[in-house]
VEXDREN-2710 file (C-alpha; in Angstrom, 1 decimal):
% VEXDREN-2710
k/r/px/py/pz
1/UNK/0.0/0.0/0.0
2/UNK/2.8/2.6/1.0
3/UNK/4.5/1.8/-2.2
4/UNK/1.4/2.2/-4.1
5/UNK/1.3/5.6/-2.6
6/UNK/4.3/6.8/-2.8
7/UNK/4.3/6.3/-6.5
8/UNK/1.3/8.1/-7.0
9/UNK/2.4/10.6/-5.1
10/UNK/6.2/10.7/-6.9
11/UNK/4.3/10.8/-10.2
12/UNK/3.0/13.7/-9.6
13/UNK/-0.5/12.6/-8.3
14/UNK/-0.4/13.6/-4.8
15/UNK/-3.9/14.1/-4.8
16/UNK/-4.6/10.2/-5.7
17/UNK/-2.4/9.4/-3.4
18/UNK/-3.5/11.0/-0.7
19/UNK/-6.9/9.8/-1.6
20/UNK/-5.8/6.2/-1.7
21/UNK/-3.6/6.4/1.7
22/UNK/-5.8/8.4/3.8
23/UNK/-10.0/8.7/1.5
24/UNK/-12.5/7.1/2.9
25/UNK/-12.3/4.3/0.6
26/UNK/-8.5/4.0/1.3
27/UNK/-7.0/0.4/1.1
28/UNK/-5.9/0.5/4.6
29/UNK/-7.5/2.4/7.1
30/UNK/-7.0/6.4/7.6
31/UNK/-3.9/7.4/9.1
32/UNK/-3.9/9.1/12.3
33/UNK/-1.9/10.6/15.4
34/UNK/-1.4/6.7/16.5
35/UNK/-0.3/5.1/13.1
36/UNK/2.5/2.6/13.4
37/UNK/3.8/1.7/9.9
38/UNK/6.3/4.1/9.0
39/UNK/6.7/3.9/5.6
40/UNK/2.8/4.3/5.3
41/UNK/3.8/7.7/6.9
42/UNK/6.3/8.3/4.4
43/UNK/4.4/8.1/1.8
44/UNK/1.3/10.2/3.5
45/UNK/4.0/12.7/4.4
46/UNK/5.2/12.9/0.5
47/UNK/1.9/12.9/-1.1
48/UNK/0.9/15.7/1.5
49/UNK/3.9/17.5/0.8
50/UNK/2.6/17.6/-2.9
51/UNK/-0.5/19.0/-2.0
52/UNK/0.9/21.7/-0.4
53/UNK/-0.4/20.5/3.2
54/UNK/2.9/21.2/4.8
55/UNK/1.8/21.1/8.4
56/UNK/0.0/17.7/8.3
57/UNK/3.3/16.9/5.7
58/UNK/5.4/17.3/8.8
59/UNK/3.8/15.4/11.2
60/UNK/3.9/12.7/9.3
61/UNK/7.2/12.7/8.2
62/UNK/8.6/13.5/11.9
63/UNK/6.1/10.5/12.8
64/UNK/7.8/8.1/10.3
65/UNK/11.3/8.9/11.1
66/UNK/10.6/8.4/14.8
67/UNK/8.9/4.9/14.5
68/UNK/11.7/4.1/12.0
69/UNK/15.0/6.5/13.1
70/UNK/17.3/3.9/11.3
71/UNK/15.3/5.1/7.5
72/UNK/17.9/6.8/5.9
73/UNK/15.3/7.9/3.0
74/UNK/12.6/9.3/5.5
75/UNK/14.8/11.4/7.1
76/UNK/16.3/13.2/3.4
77/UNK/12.1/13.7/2.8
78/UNK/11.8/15.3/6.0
79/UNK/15.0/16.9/5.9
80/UNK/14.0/18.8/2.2
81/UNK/10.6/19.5/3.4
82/UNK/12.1/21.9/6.7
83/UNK/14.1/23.2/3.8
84/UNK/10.7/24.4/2.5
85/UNK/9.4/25.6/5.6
86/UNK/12.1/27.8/6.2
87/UNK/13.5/25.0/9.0
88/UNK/17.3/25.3/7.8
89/UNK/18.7/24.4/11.7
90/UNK/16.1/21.5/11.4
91/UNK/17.3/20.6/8.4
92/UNK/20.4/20.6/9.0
93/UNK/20.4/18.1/12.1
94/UNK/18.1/15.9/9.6
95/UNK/20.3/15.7/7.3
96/UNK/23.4/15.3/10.2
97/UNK/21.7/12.1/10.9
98/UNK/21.3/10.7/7.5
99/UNK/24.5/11.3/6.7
100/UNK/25.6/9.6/9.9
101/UNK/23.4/6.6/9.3
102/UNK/24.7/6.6/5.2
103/UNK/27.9/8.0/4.8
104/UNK/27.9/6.9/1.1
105/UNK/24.6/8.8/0.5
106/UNK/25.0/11.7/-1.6
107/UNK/21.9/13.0/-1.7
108/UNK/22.0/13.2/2.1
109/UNK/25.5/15.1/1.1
110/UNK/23.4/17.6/-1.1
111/UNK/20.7/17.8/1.7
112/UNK/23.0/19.1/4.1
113/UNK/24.8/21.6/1.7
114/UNK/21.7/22.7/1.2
115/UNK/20.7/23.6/4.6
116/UNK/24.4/24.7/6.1
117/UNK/23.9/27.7/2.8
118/UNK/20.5/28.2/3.9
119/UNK/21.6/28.9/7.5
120/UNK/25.1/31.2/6.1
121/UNK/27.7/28.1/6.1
122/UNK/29.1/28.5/2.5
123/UNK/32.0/27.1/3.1
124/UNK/30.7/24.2/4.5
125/UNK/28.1/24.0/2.3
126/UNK/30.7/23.4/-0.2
127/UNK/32.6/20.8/1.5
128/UNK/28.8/18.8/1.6
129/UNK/28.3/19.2/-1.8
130/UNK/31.6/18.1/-2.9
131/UNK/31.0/15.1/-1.1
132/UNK/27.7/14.5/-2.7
133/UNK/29.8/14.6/-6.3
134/UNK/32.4/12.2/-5.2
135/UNK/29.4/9.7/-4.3
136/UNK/27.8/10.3/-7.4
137/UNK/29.2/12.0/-10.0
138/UNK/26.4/12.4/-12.7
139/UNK/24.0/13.6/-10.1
140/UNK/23.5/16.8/-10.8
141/UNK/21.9/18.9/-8.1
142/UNK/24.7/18.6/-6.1
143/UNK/27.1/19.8/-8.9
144/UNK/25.2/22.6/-9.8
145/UNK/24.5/23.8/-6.1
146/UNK/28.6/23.2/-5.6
147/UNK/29.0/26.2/-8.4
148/UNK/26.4/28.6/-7.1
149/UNK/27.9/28.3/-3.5
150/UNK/31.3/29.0/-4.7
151/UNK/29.8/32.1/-7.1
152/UNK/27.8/33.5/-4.1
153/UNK/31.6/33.1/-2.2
154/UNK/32.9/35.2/-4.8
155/UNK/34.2/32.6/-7.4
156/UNK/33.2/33.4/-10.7
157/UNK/35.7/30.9/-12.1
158/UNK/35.7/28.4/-10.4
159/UNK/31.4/28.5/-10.1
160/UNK/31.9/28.3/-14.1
161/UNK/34.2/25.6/-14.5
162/UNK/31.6/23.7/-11.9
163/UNK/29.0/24.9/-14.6
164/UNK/30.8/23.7/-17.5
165/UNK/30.6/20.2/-15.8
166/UNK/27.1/20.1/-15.3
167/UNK/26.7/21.2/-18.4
168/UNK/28.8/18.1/-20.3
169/UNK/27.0/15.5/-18.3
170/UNK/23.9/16.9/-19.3
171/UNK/23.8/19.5/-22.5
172/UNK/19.4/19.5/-21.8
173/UNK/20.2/21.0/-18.4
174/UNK/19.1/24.6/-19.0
175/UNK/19.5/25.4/-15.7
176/UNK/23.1/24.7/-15.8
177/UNK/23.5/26.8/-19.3
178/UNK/21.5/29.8/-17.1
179/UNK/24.4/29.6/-14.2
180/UNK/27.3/29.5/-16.2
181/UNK/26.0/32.2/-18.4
182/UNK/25.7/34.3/-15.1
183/UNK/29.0/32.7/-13.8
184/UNK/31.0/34.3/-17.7
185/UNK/28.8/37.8/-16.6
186/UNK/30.5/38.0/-13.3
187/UNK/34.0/37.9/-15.1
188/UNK/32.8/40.2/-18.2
189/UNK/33.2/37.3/-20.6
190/UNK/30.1/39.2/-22.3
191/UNK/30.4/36.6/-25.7
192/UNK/31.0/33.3/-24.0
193/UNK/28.4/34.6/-21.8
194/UNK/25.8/35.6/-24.7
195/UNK/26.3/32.2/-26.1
196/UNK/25.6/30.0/-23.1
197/UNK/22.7/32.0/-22.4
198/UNK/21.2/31.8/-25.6
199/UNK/21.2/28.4/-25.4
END
């Protein structure tokens, strides 16, 4: 059933998913403040998230990573979604934790580069996010969060040699052309910069 729901609710029908986790026709029954099975949680706390029910979101999430603290997974849902809130100290522990639990996890890497920028660690940030690339090198978010760390440090060249990357693993990433076109604006490389934002 949780898986069920947590595809729904990955696929970008959080709505059927919620309806199928939590409706009154639901194949197990409706979750509440007592519920037990943590990845039923998870995936309640996913599909809620996708409906923009943040509050209920959390509870679940904080519900599912306390009935199952070893879920490596849960904790990276509920570590993005206090990203969203604005929870970057929150966050930050989350993703702490995962990281202590999977030390070969790189998108519990990225998680916590993203909240140690959100809370003013840049340095830091970029140690994480490093870390995350190592892991896994054609993962991009981390990559391209690593160059607009170091360009809000001050590195234009370094944040577009970073870009560059990002953009050979994956020429469809527009959002990688975007920051390297800003990167070659911030050292007045006005034609290279043209070019890479034209595309």
């Amino acid at each position: 059933y949780a898986r069920v729901g947590m595809d729904r609710a990955l696929d970008g029908r959080a709505d059927e998913a919620v309806a199928f986790l939590r409706g009154p026709r639901a194949a197990v029954p409706a979750l509440s403040a007592d519920a037990t099975w943590a990845p039923l949680l998870r995936a309640s706390g996913v599909a809620l998230r996708g409906m923009s029910q943040f509050p209920e979101a959390l509870a679940d999430l904080q519900r599912a990573v306390e009935l199952a603290p070893g879920d490596v997974e849960t904790r990276i849902d509920l570590g993005n979604l206090q990203l969203q809130l604005g929870k970057a100290e929150d966050a930050r522990r989350t993703f702490v934790e995962a990281q202590r639990l999977d030390p070969a996890s790189a998108q519990a890497a990225n998680g916590l580069g993203r909240a140690l920028v959100a809370t003013g660690q840049l340095a830091a940030g970029i140690v994480a996010y490093r870390r995350a690339t190592e892991l896994q090198p054609r993962y991009l978010a981390p990559r391209n969060n690593l160059g607009l760390a170091l360009a809000a440090l001050g590195h234009p060249g370094e944040a577009a040699d970073v870009f560059r990357e990002v953009t050979a693993l994956d020429p469809t990433y527009l959002r990688g052309w975007l920051n390297l076109g800003n990167a070659l604006l911030d050292l007045e490389r006005w034609t290279d910069a043209e070019l890479s934002l034209r595309l």
